[in-house]
C-alpha positions as CSV (number, residue, x, y, z in Angstrom):
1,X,-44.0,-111.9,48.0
2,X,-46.3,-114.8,47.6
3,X,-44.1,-117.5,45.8
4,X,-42.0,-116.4,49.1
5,X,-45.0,-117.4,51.1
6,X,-45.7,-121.1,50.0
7,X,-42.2,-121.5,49.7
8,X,-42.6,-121.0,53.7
9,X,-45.7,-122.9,53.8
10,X,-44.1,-126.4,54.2
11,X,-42.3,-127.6,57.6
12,X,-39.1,-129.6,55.2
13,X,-38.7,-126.6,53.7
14,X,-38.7,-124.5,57.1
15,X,-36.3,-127.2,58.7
16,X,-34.1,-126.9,55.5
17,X,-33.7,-123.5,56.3
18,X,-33.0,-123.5,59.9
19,X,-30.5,-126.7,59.3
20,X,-28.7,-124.4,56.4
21,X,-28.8,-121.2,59.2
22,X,-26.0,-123.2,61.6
23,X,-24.7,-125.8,59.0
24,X,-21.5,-126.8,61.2
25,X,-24.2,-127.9,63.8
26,X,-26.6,-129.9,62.0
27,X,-24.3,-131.0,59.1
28,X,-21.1,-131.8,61.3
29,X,-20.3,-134.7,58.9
30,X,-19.4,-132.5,55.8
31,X,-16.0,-132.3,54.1
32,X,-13.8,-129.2,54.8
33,X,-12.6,-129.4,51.4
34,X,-16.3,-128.2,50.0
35,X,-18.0,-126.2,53.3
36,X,-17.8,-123.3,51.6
37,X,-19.6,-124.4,49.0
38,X,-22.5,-125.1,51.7
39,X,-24.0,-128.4,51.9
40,X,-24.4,-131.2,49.3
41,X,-28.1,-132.0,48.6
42,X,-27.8,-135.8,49.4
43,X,-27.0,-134.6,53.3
44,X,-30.0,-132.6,53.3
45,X,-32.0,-135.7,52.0
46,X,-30.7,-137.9,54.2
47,X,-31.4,-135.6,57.6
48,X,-35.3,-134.8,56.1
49,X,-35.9,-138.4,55.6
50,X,-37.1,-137.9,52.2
51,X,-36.5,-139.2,48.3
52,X,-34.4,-137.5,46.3
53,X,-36.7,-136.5,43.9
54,X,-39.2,-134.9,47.1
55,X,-35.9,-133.1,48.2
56,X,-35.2,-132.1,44.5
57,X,-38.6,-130.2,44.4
58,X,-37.8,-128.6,47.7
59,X,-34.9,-127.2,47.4
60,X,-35.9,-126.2,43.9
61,X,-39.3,-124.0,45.4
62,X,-36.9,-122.3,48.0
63,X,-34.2,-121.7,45.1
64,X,-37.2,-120.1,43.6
65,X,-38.1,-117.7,46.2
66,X,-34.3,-116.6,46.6
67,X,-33.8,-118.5,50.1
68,X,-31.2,-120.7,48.4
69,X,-28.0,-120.3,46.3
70,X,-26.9,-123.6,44.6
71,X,-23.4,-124.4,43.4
72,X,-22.7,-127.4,41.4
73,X,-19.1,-129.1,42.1
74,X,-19.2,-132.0,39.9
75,X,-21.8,-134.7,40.2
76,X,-23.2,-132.7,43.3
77,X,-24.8,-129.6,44.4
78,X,-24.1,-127.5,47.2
79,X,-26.9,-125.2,48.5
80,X,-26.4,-122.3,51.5
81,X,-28.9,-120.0,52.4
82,X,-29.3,-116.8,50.8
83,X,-29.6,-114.7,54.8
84,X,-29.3,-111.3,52.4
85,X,-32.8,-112.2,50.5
86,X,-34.2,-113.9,53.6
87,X,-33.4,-110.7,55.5
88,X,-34.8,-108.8,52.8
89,X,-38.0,-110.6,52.9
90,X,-38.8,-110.8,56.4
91,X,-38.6,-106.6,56.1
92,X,-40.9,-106.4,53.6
93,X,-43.2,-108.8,55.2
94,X,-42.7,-106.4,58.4
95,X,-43.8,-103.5,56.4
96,X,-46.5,-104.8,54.5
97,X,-48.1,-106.1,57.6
């Protein structure tokens, strides 16, 4: 539970995660052809402002913790939110505390 924690403990990561929550809202630009896939990694850069590499390590910590599925189409990687594990973790945070 605490590599779930400071995976948390950084507001990208947080706004990651709410962006990936409504995708169709914050990511309106993406191609039908690969929304099921979720959403391509340089999107997610390009809304958080950040380098690739920063957005790299990122999405990599909340891949870690489970938050994150990635599928790689190519040159590109998609990433969608994992709202089983999240749902899973916020229960067991519940309980615990």
């Amino acid at each position: 539970m605490l590599d779930e924690c400071k995976a948390l403990a950084n507001e990208t990561r947080l706004r990651v995660l709410e962006w990936l929550k409504e995708p169709d809202v914050h990511f309106p630009e993406r191609a039908d052809e690969t929304a099921e896939l979720g959403v391509c990694v340089g999107l997610i850069q390009q809304k958080a402002g950040t380098s690739a590499s920063t957005m790299s390590a990122h999405l990599a910590i909340l891949q870690r913790a489970g938050f994150l599925s990635a599928t790689r189409r190519g040159q590109w990687i998609y990433y969608r939110r994992d709202d089983a594990r999240i749902r899973a973790f916020t229960e067991q945070l519940h309980r615990v505390l």
